[in-house]
DOVODREN-126149 format. One record per residue: residue number from 1; x, y, z of N, C-alpha, C in turn; residue in three letters. Coordinates in nm, 3 decimals. Each point is the difference from the previous one (the first is absolute). Layout:
<marnus>
 resi      nX      nY      nZ     caX     caY     caZ      cX      cY      cZ resn
  NUM       X       Y       Z       X       Y       Z       X       Y       Z  ALA
...
</marnus>
This chain:
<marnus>
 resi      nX      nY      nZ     caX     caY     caZ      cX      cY      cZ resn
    1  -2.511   1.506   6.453  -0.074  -0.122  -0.029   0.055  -0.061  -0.129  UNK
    2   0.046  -0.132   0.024   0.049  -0.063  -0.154  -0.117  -0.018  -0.084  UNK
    3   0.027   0.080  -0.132  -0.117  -0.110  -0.092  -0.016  -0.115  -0.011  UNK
    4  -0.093  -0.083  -0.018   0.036  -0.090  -0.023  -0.094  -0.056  -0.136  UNK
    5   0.097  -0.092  -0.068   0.002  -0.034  -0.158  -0.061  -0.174  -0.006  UNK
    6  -0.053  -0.019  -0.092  -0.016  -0.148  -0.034   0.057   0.029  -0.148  UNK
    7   0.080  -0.117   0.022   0.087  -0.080  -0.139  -0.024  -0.122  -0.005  UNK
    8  -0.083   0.051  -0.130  -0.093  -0.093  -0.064   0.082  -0.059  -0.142  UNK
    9   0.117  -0.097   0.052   0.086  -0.067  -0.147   0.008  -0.163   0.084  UNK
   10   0.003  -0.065  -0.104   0.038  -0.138  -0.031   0.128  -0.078  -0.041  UNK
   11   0.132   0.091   0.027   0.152  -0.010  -0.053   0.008  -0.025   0.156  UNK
   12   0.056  -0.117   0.092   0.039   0.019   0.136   0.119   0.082  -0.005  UNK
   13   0.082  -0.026  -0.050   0.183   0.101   0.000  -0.032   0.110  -0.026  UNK
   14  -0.088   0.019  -0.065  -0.062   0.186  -0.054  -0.029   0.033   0.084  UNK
   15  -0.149  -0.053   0.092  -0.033   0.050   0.096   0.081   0.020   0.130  UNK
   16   0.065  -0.078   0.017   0.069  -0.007   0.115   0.134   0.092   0.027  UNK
   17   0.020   0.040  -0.126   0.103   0.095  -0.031  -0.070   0.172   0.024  UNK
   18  -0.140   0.005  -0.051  -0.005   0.114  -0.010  -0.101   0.024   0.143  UNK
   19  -0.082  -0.141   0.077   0.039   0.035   0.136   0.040   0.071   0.129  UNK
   20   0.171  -0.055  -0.074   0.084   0.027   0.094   0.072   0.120  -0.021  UNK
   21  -0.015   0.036  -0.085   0.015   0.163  -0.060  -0.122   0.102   0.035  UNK
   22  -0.114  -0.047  -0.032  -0.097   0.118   0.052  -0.032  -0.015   0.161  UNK
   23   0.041  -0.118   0.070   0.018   0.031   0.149   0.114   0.057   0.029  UNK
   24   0.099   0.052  -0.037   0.073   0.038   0.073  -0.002   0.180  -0.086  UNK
   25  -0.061   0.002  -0.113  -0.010   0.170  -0.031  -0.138   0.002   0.131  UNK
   26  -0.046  -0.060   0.059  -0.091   0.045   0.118  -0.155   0.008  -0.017  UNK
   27  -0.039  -0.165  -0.097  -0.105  -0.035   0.027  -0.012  -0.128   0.027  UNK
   28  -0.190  -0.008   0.056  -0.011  -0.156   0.029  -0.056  -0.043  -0.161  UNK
   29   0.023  -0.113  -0.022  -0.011  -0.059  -0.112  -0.072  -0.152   0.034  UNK
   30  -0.132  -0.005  -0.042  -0.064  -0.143   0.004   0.061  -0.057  -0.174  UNK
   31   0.037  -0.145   0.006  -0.002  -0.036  -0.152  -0.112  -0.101  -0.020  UNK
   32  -0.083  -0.015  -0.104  -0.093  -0.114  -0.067   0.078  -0.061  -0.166  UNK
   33  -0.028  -0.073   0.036   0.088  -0.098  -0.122  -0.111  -0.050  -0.144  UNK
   34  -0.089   0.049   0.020  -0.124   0.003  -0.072  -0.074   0.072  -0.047  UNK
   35  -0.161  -0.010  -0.055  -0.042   0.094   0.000  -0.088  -0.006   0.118  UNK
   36  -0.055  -0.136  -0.014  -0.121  -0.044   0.148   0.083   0.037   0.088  UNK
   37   0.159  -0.011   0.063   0.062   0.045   0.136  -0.074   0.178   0.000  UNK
   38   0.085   0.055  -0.127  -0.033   0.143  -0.017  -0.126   0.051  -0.019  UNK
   39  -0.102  -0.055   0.001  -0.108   0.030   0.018  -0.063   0.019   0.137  UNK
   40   0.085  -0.111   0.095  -0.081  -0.026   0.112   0.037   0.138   0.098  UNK
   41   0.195   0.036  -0.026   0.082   0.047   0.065  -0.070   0.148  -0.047  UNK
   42  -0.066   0.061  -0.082  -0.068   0.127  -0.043  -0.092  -0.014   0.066  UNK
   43  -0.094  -0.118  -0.033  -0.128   0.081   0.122  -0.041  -0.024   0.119  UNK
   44   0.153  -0.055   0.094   0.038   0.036   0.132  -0.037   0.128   0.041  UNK
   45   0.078   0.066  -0.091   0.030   0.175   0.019   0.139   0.044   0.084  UNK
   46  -0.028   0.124   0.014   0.166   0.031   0.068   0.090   0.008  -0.098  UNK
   47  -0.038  -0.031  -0.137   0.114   0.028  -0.099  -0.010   0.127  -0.082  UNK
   48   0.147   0.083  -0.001   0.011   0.146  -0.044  -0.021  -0.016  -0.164  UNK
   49   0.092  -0.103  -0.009   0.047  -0.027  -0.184   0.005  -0.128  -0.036  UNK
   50   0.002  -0.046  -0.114   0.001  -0.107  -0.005   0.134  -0.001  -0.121  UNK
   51   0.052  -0.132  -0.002   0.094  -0.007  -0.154  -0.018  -0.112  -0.011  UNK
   52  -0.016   0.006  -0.105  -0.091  -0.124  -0.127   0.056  -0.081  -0.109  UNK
   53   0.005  -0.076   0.001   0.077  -0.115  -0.132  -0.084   0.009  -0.107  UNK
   54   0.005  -0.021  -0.116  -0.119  -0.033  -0.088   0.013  -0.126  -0.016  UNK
   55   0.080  -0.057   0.022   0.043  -0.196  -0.031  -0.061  -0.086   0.112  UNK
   56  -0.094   0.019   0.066   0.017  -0.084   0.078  -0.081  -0.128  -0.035  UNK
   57   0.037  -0.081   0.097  -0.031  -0.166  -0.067  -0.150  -0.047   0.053  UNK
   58  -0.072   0.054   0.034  -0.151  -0.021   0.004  -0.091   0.091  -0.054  UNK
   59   0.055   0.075  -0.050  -0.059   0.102  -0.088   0.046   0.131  -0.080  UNK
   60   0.009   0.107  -0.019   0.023   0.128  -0.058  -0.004   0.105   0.082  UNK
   61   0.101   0.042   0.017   0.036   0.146   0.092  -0.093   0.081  -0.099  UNK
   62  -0.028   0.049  -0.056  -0.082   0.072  -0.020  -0.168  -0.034   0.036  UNK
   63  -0.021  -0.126  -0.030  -0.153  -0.004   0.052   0.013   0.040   0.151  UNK
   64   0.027  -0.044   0.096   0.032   0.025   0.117   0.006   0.177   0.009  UNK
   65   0.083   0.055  -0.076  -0.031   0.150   0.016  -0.160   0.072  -0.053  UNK
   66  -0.078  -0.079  -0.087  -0.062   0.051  -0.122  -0.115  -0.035   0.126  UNK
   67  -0.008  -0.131   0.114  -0.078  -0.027   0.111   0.012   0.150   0.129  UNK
   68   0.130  -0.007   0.010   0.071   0.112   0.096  -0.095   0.101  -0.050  UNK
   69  -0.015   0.092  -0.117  -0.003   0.111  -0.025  -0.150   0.010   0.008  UNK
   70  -0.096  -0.112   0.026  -0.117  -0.014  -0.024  -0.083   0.070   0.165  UNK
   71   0.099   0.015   0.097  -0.021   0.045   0.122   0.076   0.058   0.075  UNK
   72   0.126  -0.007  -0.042   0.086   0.093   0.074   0.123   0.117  -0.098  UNK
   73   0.068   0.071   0.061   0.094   0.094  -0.076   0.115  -0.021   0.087  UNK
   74  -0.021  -0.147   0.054   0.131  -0.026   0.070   0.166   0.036  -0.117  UNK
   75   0.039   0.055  -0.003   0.191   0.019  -0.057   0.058  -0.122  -0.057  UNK
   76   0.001  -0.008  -0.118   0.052  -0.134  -0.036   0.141   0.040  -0.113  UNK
   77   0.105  -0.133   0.031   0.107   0.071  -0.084  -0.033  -0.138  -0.040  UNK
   78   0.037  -0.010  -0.184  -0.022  -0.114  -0.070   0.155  -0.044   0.013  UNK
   79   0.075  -0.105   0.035   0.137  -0.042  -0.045  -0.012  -0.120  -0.145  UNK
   80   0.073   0.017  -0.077  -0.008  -0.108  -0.130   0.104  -0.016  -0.088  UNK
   81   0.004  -0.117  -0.015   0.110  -0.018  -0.135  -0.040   0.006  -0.190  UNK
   82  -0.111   0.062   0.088  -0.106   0.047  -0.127  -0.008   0.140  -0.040  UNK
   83   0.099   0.050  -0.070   0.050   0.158  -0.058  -0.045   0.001  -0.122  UNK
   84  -0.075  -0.049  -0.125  -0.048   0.096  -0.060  -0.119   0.072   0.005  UNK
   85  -0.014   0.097  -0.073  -0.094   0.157  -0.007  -0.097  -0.078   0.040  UNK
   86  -0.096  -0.094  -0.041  -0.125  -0.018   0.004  -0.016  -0.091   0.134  UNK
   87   0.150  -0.038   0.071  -0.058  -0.069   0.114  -0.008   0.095   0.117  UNK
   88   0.100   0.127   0.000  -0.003   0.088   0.091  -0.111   0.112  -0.056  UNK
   89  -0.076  -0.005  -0.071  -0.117   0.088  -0.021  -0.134  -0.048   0.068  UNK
   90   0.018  -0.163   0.000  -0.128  -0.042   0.040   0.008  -0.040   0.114  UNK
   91   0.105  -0.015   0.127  -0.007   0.019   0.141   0.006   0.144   0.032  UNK
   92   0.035   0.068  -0.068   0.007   0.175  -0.008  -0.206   0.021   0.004  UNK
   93  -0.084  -0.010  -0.112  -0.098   0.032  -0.020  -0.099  -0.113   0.099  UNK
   94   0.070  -0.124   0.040  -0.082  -0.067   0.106  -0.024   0.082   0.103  UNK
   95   0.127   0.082   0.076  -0.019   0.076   0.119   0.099  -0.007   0.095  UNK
   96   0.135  -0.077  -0.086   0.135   0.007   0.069   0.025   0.143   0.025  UNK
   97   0.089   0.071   0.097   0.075   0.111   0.014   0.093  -0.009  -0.037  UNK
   98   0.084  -0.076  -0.020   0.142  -0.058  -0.032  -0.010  -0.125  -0.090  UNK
   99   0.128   0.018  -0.085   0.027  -0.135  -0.095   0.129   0.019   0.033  UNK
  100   0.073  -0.166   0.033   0.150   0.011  -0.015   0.060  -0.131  -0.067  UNK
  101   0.047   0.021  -0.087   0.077  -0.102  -0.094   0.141  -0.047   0.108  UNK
  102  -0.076  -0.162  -0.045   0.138  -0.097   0.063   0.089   0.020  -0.118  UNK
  103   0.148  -0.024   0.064   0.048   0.019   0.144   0.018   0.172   0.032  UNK
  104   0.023   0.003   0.107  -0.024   0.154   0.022   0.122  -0.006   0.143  UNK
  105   0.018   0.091  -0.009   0.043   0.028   0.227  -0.065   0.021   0.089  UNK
  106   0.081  -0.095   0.122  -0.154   0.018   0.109   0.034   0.181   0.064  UNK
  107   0.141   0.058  -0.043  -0.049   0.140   0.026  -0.118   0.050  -0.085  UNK
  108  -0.005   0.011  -0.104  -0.135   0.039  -0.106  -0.085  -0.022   0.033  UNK
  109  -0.016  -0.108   0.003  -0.148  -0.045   0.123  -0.037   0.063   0.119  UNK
  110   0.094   0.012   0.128  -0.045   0.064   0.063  -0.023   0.165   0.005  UNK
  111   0.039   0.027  -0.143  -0.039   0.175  -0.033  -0.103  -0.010  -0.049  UNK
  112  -0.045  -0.078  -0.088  -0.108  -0.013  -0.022  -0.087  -0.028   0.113  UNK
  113  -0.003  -0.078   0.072  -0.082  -0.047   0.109  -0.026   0.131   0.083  UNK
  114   0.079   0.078  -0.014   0.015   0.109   0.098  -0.115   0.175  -0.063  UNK
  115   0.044  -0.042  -0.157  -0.087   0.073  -0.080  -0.106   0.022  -0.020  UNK
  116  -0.065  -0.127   0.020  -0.116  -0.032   0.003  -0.129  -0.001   0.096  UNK
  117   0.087  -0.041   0.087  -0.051   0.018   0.199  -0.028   0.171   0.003  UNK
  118   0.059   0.103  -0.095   0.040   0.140   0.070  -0.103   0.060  -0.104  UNK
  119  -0.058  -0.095  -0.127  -0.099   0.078  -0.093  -0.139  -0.075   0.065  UNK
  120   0.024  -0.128   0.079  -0.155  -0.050   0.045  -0.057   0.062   0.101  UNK
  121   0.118   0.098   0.114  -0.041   0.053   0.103  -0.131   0.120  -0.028  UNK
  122  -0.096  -0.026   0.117  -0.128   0.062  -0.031   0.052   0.165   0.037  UNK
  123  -0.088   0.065  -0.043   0.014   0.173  -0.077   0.045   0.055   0.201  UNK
  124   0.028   0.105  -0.011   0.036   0.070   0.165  -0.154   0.046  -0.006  UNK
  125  -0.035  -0.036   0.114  -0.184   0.057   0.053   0.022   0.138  -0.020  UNK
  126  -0.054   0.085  -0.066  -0.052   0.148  -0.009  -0.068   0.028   0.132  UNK
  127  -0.007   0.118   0.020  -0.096   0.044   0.111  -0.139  -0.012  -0.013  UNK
  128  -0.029   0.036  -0.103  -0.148  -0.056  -0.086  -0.014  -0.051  -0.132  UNK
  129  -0.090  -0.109   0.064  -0.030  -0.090  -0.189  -0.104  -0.053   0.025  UNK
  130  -0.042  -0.031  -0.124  -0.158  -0.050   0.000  -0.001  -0.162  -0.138  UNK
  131  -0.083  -0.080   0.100  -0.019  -0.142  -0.122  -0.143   0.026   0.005  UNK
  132  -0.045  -0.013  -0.110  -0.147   0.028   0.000  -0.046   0.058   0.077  UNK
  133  -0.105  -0.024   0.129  -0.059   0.078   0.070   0.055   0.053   0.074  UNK
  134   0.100  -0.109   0.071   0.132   0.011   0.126   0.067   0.123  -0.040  UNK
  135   0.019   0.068   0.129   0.090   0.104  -0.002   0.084  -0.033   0.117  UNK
  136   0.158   0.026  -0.018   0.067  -0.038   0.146   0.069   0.147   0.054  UNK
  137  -0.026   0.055   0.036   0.075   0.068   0.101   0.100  -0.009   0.088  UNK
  138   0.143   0.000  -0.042   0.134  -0.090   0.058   0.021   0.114   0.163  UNK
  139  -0.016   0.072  -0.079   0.060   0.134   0.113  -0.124  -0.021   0.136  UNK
  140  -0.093  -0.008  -0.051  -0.130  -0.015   0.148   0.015  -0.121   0.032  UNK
  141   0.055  -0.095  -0.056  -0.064  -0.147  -0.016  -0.167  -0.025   0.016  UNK
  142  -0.059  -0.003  -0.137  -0.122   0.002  -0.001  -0.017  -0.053  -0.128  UNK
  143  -0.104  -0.079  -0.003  -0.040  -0.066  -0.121  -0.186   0.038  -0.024  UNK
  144  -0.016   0.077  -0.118  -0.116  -0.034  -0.006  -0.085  -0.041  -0.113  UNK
  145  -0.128  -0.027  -0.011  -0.041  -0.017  -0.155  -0.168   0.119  -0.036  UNK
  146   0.017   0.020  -0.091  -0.060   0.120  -0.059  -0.041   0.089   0.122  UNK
  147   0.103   0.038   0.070  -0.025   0.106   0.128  -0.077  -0.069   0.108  UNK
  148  -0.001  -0.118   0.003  -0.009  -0.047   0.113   0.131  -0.073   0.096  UNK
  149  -0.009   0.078   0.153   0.152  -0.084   0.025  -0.016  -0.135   0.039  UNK
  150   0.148  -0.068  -0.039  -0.067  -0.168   0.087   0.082   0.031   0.151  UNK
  151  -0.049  -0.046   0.048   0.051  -0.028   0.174   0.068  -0.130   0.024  UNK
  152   0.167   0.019  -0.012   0.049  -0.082  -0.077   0.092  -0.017   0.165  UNK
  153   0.037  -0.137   0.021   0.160  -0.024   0.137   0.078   0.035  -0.110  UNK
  154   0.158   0.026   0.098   0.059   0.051  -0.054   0.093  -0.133  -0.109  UNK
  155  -0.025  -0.104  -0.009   0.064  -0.076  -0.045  -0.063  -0.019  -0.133  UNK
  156  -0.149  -0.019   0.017  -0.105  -0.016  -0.092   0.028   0.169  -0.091  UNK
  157   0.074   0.076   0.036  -0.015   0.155  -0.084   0.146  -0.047  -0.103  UNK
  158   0.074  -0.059   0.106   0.158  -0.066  -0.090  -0.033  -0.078  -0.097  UNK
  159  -0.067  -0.089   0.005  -0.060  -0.134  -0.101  -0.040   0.086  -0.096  UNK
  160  -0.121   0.065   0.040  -0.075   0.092  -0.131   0.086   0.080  -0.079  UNK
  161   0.112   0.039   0.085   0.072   0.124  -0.094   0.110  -0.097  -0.103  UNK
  162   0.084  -0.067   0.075   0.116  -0.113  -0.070  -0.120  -0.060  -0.140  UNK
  163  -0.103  -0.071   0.033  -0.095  -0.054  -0.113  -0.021   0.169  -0.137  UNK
  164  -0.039   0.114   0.087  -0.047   0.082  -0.111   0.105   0.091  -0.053  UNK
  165   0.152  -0.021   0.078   0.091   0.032  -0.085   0.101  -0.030  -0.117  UNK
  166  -0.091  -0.141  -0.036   0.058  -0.063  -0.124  -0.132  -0.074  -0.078  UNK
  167  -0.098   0.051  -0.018  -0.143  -0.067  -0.036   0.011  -0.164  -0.101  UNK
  168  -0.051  -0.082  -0.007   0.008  -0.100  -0.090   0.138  -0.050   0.028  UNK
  169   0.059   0.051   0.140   0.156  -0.143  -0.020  -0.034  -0.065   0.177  UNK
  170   0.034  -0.179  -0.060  -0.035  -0.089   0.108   0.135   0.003   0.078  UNK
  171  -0.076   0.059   0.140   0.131  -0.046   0.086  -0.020  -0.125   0.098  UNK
  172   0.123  -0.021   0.027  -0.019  -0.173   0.093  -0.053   0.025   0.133  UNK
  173  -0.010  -0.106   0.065  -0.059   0.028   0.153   0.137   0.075   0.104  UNK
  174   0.093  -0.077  -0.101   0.167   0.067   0.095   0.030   0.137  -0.040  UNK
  175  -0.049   0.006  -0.118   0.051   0.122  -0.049  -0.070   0.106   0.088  UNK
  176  -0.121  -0.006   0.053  -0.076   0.094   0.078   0.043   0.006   0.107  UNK
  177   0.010  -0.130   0.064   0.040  -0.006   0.181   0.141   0.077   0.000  UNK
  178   0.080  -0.030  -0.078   0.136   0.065  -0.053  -0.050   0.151   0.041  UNK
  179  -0.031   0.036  -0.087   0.003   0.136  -0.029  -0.082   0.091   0.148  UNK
  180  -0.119  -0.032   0.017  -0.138   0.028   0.090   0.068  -0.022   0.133  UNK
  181   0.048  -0.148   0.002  -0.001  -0.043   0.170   0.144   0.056   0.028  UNK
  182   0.076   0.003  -0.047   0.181  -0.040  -0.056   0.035  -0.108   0.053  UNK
  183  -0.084  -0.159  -0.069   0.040  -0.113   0.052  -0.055  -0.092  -0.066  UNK
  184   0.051  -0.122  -0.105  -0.063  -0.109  -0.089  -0.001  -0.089   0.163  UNK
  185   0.044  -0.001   0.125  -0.076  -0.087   0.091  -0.149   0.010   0.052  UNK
  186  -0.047   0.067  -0.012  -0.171   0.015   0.000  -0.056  -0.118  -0.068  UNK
  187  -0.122  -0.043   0.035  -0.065  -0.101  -0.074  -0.087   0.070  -0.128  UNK
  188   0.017  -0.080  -0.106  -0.093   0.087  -0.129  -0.138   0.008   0.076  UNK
  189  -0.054  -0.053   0.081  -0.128   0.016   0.058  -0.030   0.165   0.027  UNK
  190   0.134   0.039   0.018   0.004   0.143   0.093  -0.054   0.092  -0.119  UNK
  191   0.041  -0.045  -0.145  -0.044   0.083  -0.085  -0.121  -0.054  -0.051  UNK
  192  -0.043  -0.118  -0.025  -0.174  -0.033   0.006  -0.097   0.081   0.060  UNK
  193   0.079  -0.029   0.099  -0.098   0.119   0.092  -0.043   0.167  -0.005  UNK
  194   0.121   0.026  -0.038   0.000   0.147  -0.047  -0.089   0.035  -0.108  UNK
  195   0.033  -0.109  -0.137  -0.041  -0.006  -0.099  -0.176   0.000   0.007  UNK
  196  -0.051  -0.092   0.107  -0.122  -0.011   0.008  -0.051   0.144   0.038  UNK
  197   0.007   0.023   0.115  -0.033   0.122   0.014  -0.023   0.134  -0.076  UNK
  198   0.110  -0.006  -0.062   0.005   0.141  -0.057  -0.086  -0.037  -0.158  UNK
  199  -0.054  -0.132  -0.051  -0.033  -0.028  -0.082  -0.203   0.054   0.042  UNK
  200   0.004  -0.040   0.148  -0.114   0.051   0.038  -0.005   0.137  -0.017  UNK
  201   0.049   0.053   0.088   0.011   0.158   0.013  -0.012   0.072  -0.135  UNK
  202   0.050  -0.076  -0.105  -0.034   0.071  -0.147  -0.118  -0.051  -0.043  UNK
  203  -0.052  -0.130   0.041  -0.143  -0.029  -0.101  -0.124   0.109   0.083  UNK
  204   0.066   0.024   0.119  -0.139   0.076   0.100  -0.046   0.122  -0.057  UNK
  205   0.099   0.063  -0.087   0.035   0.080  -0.024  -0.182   0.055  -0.112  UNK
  206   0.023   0.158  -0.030  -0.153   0.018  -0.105   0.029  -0.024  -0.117  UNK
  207   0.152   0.065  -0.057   0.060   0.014  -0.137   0.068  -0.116  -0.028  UNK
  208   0.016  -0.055  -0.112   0.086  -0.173  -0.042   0.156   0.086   0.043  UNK
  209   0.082  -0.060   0.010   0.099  -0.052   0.055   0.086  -0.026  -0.018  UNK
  210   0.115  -0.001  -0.038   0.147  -0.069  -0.037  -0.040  -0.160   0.068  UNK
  211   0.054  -0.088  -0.086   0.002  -0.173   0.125   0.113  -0.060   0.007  UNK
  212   0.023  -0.096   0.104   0.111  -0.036   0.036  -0.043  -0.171  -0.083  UNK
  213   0.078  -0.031  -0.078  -0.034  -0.131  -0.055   0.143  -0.137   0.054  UNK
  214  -0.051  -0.065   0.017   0.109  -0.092   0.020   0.028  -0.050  -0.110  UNK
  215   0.150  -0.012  -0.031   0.027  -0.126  -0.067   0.063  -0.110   0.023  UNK
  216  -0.042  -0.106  -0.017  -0.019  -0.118   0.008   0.151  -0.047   0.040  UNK
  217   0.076  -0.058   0.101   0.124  -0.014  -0.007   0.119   0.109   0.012  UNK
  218  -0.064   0.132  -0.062   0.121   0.087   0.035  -0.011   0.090   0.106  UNK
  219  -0.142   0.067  -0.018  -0.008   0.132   0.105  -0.120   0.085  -0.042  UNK
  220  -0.008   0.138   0.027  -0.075   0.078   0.002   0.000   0.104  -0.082  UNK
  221  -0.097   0.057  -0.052   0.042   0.129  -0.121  -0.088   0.089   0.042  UNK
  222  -0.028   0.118  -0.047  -0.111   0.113  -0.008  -0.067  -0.009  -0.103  UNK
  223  -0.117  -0.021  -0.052  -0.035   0.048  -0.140  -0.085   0.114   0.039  UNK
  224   0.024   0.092  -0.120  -0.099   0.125   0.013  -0.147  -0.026  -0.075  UNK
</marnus>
């Protein structure tokens, strides 16, 4: 499956250069030329990483991240022609993963891009783990909460486990069908639906609950 990236810069020859370089190291690449483009193109969803200008001409790559970080832990690499200490400390402490000083190589970039994707990937499921009440049982496939089991389809046991094996990180509606169905052609409905359900199946429940919260534009998280 290609990742796929939004490049979020306002240089057309920049962008179009680095493009055509990160499609052919073997991703899809949406570009926004803004911050309103790059805003809209994030809470589509379906995006792995993002790389970020701080210059852009309707606003500040960093507010845009400082918004980002307010709901998601989507992967962001900062790109800038802005190298001193105090400008790469404060997209660093906003909630960038990456800072890269213009000009750079689009090989560097895509190691980085590659670096980053391989530290965001969620933990390998254990055989057993527990988020608050939730306990998952990988080896039975069984999910339950304070010793009660839920009576879970088997798709609805996938959702619950992918959500409680990375607690507090939003995944997209593709990112699930991806993973769950092995297919972003499903309609996000397919995961609404799931989502509803199993949101029941936990409130029915005697003991509180891990919850499935939406966020707004990107996707779905666990909170414990």
């Amino acid at each position: 499956m290609r990742p796929h990236l939004a490049l979020i810069e306002d240089d057309p020859d920049f962008a179009l250069m680095c493009r055509s370089y990160l499609e052919r190291a073997g991703f899809t690449v949406t570009w926004a030329m803004d911050a309103r483009a790059g805003k809209a193109v994030l809470y589509e969803g379906g995006i792995d990483l993002a790389v970020l200008d701080l210059g852009l001409p309707d606003g500040s790559g960093l507010e845009l991240l400082r918004a980002l970080r307010s709901t998601s832990r989507l992967p962001v690499i900062v790109v800038s022609g802005r190298g001193a200490e105090a400008d790469r400390v404060a997209g660093l402490e906003i909630g960038a993963d990456d800072y890269l000083v213009k000009p750079f190589s689009q090989r560097e970039l895509v190691a980085r891009i590659h670096a980053v994707l391989r530290r965001s990937q969620p933990p390998d499921v254990p055989t057993l783990f527990q988020v608050g009440a939730l306990r998952i049982d990988s080896a039975a496939r069984q999910a339950s909460v304070d010793g009660v089991v839920l009576m879970l389809r088997p798709k609805e046991y996938a959702l619950l486990e992918m959500l409680a094996a990375a607690p507090g990180r939003v995944f997209s509606a593709e990112q699930l069908l991806e993973r769950i169905w092995g297919t972003s052609w499903q309609q996000a409905a397919t995961v609404v639906e799931h989502v509803y359900r199993l949101r029941g199946k936990l409130a029915g429940l005697p003991a509180p609950a891990p919850r499935i919260t939406t966020v707004r534009g990107y996707g779905y998280r666990l909170d414990p």
